[in-house]
C-alpha positions as semicolon CSV with decimal commas, in nm:
position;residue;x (nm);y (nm);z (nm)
1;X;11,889;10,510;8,084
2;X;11,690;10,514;7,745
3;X;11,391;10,597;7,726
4;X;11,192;10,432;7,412
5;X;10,861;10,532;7,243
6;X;10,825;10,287;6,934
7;X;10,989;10,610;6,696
8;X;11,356;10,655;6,791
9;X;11,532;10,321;6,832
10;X;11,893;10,311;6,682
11;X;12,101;10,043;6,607
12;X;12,319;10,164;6,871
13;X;12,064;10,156;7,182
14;X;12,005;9,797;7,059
15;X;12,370;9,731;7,156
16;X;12,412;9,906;7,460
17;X;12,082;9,752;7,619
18;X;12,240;9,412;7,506
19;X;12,599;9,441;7,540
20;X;12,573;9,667;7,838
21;X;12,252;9,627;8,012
22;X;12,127;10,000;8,019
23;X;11,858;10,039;8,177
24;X;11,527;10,111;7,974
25;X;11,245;10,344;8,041
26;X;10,876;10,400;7,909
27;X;10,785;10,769;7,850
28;X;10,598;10,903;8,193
29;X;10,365;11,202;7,963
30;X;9,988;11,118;7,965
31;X;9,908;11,110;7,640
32;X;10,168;10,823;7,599
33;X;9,962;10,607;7,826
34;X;9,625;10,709;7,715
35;X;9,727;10,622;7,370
36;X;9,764;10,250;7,470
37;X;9,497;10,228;7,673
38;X;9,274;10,379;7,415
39;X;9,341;10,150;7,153
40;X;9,318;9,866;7,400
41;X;8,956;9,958;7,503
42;X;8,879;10,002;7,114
43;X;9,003;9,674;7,058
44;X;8,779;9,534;7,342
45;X;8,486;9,699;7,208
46;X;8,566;9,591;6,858
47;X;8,532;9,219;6,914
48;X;8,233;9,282;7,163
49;X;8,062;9,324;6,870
50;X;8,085;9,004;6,744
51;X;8,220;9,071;6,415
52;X;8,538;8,799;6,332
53;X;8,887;8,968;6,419
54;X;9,117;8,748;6,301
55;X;9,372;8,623;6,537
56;X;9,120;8,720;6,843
57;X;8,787;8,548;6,781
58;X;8,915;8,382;6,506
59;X;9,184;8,118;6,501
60;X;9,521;8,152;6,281
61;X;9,625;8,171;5,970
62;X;9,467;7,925;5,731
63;X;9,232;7,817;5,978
64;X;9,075;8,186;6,029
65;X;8,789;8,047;5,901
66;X;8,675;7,942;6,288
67;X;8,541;8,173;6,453
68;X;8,543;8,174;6,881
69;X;8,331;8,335;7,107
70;X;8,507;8,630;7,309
71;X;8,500;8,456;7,618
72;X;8,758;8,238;7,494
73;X;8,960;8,498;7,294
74;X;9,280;8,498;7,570
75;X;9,292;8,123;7,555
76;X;9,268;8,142;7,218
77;X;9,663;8,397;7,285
78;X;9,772;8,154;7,541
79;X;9,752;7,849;7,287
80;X;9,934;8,024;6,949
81;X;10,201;8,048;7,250
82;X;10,225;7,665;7,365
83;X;10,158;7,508;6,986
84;X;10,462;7,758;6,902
85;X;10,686;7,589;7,143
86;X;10,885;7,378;6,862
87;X;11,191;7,607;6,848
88;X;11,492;7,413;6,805
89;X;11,861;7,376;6,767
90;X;12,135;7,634;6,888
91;X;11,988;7,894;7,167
92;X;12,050;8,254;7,080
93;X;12,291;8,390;7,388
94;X;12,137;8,637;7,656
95;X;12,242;8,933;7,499
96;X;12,059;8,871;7,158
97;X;11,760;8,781;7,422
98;X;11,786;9,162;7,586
99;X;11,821;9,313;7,204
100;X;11,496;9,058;7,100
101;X;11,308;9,207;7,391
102;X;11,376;9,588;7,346
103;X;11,300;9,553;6,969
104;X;10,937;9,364;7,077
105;X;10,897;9,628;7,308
106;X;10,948;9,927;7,127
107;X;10,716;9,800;6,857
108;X;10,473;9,676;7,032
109;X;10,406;9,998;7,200
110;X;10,465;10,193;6,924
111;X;10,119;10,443;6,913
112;X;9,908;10,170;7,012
113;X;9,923;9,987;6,705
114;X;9,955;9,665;6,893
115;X;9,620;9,728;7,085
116;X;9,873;9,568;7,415
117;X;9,688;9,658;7,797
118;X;9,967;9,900;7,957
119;X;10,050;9,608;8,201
120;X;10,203;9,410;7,939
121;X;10,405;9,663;7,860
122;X;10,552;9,742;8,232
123;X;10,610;9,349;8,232
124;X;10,851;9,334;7,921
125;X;11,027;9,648;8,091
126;X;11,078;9,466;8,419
127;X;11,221;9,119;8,216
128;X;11,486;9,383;8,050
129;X;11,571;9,573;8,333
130;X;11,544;9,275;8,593
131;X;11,782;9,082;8,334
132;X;11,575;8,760;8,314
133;X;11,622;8,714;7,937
134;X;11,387;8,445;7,754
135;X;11,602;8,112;7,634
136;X;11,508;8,157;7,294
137;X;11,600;7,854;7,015
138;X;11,713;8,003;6,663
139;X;11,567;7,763;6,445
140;X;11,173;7,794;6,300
141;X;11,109;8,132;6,199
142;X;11,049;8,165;5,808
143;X;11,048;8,556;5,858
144;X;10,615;8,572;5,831
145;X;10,412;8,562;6,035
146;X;10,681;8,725;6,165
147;X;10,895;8,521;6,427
148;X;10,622;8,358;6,542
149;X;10,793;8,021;6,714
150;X;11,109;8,213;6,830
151;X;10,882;8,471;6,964
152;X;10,631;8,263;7,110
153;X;10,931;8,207;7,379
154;X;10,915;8,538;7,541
155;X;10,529;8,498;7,538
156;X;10,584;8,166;7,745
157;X;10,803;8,404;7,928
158;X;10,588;8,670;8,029
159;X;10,311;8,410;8,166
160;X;10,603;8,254;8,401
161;X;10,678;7,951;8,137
162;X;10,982;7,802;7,973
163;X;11,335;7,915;8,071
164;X;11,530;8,189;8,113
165;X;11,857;8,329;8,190
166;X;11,927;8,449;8,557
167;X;12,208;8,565;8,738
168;X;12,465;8,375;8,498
169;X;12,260;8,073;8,462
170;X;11,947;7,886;8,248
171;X;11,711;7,870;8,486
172;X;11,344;7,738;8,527
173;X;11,177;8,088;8,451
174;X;10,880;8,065;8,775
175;X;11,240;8,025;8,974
176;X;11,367;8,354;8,841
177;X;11,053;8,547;8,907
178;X;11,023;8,438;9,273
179;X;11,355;8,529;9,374
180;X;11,279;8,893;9,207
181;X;10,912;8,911;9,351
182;X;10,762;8,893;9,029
183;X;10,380;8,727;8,948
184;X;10,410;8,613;8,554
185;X;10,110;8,775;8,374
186;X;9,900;8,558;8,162
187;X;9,851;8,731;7,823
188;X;9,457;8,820;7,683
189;X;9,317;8,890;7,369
190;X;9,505;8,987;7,070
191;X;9,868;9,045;7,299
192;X;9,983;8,677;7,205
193;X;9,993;8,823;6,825
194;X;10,106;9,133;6,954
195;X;10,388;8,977;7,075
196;X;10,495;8,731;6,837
197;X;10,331;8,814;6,503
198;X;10,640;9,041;6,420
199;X;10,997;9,092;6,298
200;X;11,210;9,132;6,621
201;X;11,399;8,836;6,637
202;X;11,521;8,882;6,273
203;X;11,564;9,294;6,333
204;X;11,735;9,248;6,672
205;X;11,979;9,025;6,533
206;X;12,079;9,195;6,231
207;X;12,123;9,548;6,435
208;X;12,358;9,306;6,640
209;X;12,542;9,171;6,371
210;X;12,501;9,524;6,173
211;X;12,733;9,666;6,430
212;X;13,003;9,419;6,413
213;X;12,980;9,426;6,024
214;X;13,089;9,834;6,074
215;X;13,389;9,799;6,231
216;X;13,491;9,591;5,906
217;X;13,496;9,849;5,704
218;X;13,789;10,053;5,856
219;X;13,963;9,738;5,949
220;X;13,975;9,645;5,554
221;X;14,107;9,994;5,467
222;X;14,361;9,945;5,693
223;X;14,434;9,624;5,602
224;X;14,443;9,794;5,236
225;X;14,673;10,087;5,361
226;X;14,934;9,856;5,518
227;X;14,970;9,608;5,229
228;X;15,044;9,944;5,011
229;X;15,318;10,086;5,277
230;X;15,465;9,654;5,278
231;X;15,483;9,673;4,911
232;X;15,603;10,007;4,832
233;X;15,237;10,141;4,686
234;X;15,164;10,455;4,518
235;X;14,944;10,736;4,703
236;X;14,784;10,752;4,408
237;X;14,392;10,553;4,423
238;X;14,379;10,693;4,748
239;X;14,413;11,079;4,632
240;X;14,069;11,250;4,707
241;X;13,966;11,381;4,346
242;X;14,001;11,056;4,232
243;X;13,708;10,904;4,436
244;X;13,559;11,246;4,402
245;X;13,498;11,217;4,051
246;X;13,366;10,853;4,078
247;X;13,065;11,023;4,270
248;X;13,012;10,719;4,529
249;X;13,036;10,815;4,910
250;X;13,174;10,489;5,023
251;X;13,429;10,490;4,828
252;X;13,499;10,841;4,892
253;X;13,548;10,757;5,235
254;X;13,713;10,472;5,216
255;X;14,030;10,654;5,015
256;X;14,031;10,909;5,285
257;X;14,082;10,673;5,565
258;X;14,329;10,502;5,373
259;X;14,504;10,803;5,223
260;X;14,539;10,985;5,614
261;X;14,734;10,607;5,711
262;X;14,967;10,627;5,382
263;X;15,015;11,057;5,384
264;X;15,242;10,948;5,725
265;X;15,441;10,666;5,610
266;X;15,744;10,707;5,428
267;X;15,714;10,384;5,243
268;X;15,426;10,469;5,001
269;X;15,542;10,654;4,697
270;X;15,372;11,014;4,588
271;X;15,332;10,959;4,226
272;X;15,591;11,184;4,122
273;X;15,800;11,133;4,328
274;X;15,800;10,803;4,247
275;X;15,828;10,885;3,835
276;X;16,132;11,109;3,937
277;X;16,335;10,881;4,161
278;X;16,225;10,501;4,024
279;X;16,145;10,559;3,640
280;X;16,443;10,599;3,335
281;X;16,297;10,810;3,101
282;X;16,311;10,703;2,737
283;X;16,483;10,978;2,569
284;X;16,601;10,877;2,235
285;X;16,479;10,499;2,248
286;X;16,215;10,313;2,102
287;X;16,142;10,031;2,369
288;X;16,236;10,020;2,751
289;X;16,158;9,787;2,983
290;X;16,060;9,929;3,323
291;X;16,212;9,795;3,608
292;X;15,924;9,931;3,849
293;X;15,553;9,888;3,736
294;X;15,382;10,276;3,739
295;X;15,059;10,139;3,900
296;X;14,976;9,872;4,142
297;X;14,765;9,524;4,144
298;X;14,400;9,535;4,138
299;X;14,381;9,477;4,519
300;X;14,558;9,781;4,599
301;X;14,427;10,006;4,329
302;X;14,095;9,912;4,351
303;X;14,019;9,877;4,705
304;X;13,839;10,236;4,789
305;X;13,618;10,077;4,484
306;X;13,503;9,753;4,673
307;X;13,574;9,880;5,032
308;X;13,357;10,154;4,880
309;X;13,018;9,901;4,803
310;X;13,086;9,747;5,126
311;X;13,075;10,094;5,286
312;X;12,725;10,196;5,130
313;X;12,561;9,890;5,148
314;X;12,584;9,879;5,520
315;X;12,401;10,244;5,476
316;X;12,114;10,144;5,320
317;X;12,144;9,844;5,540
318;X;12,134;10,064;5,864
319;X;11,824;10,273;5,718
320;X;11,657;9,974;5,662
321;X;11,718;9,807;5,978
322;X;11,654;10,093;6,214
323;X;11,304;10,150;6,030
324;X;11,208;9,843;6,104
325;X;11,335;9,864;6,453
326;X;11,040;10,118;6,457
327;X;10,775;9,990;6,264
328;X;10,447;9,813;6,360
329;X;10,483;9,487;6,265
330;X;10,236;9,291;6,429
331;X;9,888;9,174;6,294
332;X;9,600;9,301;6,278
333;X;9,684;9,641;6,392
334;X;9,480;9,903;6,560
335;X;9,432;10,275;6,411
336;X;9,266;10,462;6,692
337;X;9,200;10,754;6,491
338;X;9,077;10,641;6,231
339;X;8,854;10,394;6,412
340;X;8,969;10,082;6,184
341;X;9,115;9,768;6,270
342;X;9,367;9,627;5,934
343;X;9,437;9,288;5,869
344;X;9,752;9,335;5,682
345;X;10,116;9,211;5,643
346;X;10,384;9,451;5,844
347;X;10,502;9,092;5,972
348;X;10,662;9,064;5,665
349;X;11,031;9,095;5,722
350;X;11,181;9,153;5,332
351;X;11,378;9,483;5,455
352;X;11,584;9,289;5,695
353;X;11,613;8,985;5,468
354;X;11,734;9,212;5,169
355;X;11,941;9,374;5,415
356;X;12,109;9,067;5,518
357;X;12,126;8,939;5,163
358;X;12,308;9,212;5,039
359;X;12,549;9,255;5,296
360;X;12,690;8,916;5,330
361;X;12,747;8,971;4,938
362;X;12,947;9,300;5,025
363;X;13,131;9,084;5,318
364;X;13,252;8,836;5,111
365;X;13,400;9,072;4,876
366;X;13,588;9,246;5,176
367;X;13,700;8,906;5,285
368;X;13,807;8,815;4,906
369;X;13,985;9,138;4,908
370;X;14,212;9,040;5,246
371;X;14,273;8,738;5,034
372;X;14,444;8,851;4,751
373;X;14,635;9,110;4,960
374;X;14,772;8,849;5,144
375;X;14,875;8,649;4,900
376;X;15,041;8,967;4,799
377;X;15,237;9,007;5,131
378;X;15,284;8,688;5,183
379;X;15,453;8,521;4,896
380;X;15,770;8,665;4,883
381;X;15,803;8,738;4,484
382;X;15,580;9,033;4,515
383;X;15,695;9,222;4,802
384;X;16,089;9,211;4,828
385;X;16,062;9,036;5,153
386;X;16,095;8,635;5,224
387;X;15,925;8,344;5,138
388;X;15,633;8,353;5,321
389;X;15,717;8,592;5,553
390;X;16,006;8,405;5,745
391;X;16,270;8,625;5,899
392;X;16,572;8,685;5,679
393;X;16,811;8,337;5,698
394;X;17,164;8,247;5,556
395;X;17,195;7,982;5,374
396;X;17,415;7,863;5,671
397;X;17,176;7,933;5,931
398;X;17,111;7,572;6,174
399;X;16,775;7,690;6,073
400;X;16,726;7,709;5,730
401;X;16,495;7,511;5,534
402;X;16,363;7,442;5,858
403;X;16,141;7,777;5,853
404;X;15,791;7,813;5,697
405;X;15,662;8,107;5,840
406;X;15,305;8,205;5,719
407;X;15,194;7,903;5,420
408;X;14,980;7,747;5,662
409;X;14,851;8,096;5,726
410;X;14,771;8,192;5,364
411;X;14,563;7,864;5,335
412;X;14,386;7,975;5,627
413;X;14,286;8,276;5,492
414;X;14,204;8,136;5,150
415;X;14,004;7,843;5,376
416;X;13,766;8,095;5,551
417;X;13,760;8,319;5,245
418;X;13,599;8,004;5,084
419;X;13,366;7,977;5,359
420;X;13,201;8,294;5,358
421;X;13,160;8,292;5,038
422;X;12,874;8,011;5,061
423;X;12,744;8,242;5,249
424;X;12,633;8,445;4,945
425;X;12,299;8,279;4,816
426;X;12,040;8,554;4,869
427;X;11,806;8,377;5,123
428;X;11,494;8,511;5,050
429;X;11,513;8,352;4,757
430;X;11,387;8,001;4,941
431;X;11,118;8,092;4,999
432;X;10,831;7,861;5,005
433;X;10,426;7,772;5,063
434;X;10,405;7,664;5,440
435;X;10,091;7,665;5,689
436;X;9,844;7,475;5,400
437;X;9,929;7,780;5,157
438;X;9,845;8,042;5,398
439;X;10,188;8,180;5,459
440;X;10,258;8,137;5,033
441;X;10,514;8,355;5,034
442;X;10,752;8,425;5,299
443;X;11,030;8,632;5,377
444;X;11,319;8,386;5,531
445;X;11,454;8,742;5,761
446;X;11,551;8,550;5,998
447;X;11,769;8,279;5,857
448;X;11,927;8,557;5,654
449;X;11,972;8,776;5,996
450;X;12,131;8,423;6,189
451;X;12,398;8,402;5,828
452;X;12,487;8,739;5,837
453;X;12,607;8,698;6,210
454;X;12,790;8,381;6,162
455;X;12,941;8,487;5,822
456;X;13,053;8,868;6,022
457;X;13,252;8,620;6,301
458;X;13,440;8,423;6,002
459;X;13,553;8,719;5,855
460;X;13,715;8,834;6,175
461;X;13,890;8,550;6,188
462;X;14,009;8,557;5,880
463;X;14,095;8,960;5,887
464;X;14,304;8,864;6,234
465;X;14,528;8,600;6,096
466;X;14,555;8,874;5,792
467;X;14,658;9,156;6,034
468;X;14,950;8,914;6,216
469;X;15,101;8,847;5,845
470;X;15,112;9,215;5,814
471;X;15,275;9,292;6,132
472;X;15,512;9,018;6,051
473;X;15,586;9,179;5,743
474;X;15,626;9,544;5,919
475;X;15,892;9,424;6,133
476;X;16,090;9,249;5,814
477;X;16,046;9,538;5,617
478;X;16,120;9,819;5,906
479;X;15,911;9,924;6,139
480;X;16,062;10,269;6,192
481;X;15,923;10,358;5,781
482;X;15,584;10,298;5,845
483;X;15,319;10,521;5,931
484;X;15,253;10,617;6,295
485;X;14,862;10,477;6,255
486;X;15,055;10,144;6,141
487;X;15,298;10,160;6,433
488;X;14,996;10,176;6,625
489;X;14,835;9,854;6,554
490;X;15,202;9,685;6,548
491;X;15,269;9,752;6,876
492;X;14,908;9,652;7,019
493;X;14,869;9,311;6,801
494;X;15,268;9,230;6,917
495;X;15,098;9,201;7,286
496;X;14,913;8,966;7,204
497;X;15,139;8,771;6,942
498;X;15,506;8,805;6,905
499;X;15,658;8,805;6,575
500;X;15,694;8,478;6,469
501;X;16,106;8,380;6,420
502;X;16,091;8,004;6,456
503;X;15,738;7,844;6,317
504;X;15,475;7,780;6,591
505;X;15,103;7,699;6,626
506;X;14,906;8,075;6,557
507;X;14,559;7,920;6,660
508;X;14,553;8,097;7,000
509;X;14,693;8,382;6,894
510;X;14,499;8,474;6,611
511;X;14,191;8,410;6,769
512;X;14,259;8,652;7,009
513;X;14,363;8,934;6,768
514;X;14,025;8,871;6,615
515;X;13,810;8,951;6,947
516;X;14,062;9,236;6,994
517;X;13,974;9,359;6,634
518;X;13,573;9,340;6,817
519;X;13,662;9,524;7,054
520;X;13,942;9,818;7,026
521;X;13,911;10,176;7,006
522;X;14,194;10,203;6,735
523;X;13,881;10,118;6,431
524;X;13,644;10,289;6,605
């Protein structure tokens, strides 16, 4: 069980509560109660007063300039919800719905910034731990106000509207709440901007897609370390004081996962070993031409260099993200102690959007990267193996000519490569004036959030049909050289996909090597 308090969130509690359902718990001290119900009573008080709270007794954005009595100040919440209702296109799946909830959640009670009554709270608990998860569209948030329309969904929610899923299916949600016993709660003053005027949709789904963007690194330094043992690398971009002296900690890290695969294989060359056993030394003449090149390609040598950005960007990425996981985002926000009620812009969502920006760049390098070490395994001038990775053949062989191995592979790769790289435009850059000027400049988190995720599944795709042209090339060159991390991942991916001796379709198998690659402990 987790227990959240609007401070602690992680990127990681994100996933288990959507991936496996844990249970979530508000805190049971006093003054954790108290504080909500304080700021709640302030906020009452506040617009008792008469004085225009915009949002409560006033209505939204540009039109804040109409003022309601408080007697009609939870209608007021229950409209925003229903003129919000215009969500469209592709649903986000029930598990983004659990991650969009916790995020809300943990915000909104986050030291009763929000100004929600305690009830509200208890009732976005019991939709997360009940597992009746708001159908929420993923088109129509421009990242401020927040995610007001996709948000606006688990409002509808909450007051028994709209649809949810239940027990495996998209259900009516007043159907779902009767079979658990449940009376919807209609929302009051303030708690329909409480509840939507904020960043969780675009927060919830980058810590999703954050998570499936980590396991990439490893998997491209392996990726790296394998096409160095297929082509006969050097140890030598992957020694420690060489990254050392660079100063960056990604890349730092990315050498030493790759160097601890290499150190085991006895197909990667130490350096001088290498000079000793493969190089003629020039004695007495004035021009040799090497046989063996002393250094390797660009995407070998290089790789702890790019792996390395791709490694610290997802850093700042996760320092962003989890901070906003724990902000208060909503507007206007409530400062018990000081007595003062701000009309401000947390809803802004720039963090995440920068966050997403710059990581798809760093993706698409990663996937470039597979790219041209594929081409490098796979085209048989640059590795000693065959043309494109079919097994050995005689010229006599019934099938020769008849084998083309991994070309339609290669395009593949270079296909999706292509395709993530469109991926690339830094969206908060389109921004533009919506809601008659109001909302003049606006952040776009979400959109940028939504590419991230979609650009994270190409690459997987594209890193799978990678990884079976590397195992294909392990067993040509001889499996028994490699390193025992190497060996490793052969003999997993070969249960899935055989090595490939006469030509047949790889669809199948190459998407499931890239769920696997989701999935298994090997890159964890």
């Amino acid at each position: 069980m987790k227990t959240i308090n609007g401070n602690e969130l992680t990127i990681e509690d994100v996933c288990d509560v959507a991936y496996k359902k844990e249970e979530v718990a508000l805190p049971t001290d006093k003054v954790f109660w108290e504080t909500l119900q304080k700021s709640r009573t302030f906020l009452e008080k506040y617009i008792a007063t008469g004085v225009p709270t915009y949002g409560v007794t006033t209505d939204f954005g540009d039109s804040c300039h109409n003022q309601i009595s408080v007697d009609k100040a939870g209608e007021l919440q229950r409209t925003i919800c229903t003129y919000h209702g215009i969500g469209l296109g592709p649903k986000f799946n029930k598990e983004t719905g659990r991650a969009i909830i916790l995020a809300r959640l943990n915000s909104n009670i986050k030291g009763g910034y929000s100004a929600i009554r305690p009830e509200l709270a208890k009732m976005m608990l019991t939709l997360l731990n009940k597992d009746i998860i708001p159908v929420i569209p993923q088109l129509g948030s421009v990242g401020a106000s927040g995610d007001l329309t996709p948000l606006s969904y688990v409002a509808a929610v909450i007051m028994g509207q709209r649809e949810v899923y239940y027990n495996g299916q998209v259900v009516p949600t007043m159907q779902a709440f009767d079979a658990e016993k449940i009376k919807p709660l209609p929302i009051e003053a303030k708690e329909g901007l409480a509840i939507m005027n904020g960043t969780s949709v675009m927060t919830a789904v980058a810590a999703l897609a954050w998570k499936k963007a980590e396991r990439l690194a490893k998997i491209s330094d392996f990726l790296t370390a394998v096409t160095s043992e297929i082509t006969r690398g050097k140890d030598t971009p992957f020694v420690a004081k060489v990254s050392e002296i660079k100063n960056h900690r990604g890349q730092c890290e990315s050498a030493s996962y790759i160097f601890n695969i290499i150190n085991e294989s006895k197909r990667v060359w130490r350096y001088e070993d290498f000079l000793q056993s493969q190089i003629k030394k020039i004695d007495n003449k004035g021009f040799i031409a090497l046989q063996n090149k002393i250094q390797d390609r660009y995407s070998i040598r290089c790789a702890p260099q790019i792996n390395g950005v791709y490694r610290d960007t997802l850093r700042i990425a996760r320092e962003w993200i989890t901070e906003e996981l724990n902000s208060a985002n909503d507007n206007p926000l409530i400062d018990i102690e000081a007595q003062r009620l701000y009309n401000t812009g947390n809803f802004y969502g720039g963090h995440i959007c920068a966050a997403c920006d710059y990581l798809r760049t760093a993706v698409a390098n990663i996937a470039d990267l597979s790219d041209k070490q594929a081409e490098v395994i796979i085209d048989g001038k640059f590795n000693g193996l065959t043309e494109n990775l079919i097994p050995f053949t005689p010229a006599d062989h019934p099938r020769a000519g008849l084998r083309l191995g991994f070309k339609a592979a290669q395009i593949t790769i270079s296909a999706i490569r292509g395709e993530v790289a469109t991926y690339c435009f830094p969206v908060s850059l389109t921004s533009a004036p919506t809601e008659a000027l109001n909302q003049d400049k606006v952040s776009m988190g979400t959109i940028s959030a939504r590419k991230l995720n979609e650009q994270i599944d190409l690459v997987y795709l594209q890193f799978a049909t990678h990884l079976l042209a590397g195992m294909q090339a392990v067993d040509l060159a001889g499996y028994k050289d490699f390193s025992p991390f190497t060996k490793q991942v052969h003999d997993q991916v070969r249960q899935m996909s055989a090595f490939v001796e006469d030509d047949r379709a790889l669809d199948k198998e190459a998407t499931v090597v890239s769920e696997w690659l989701k999935t298994t402990n090997l890159f964890a």
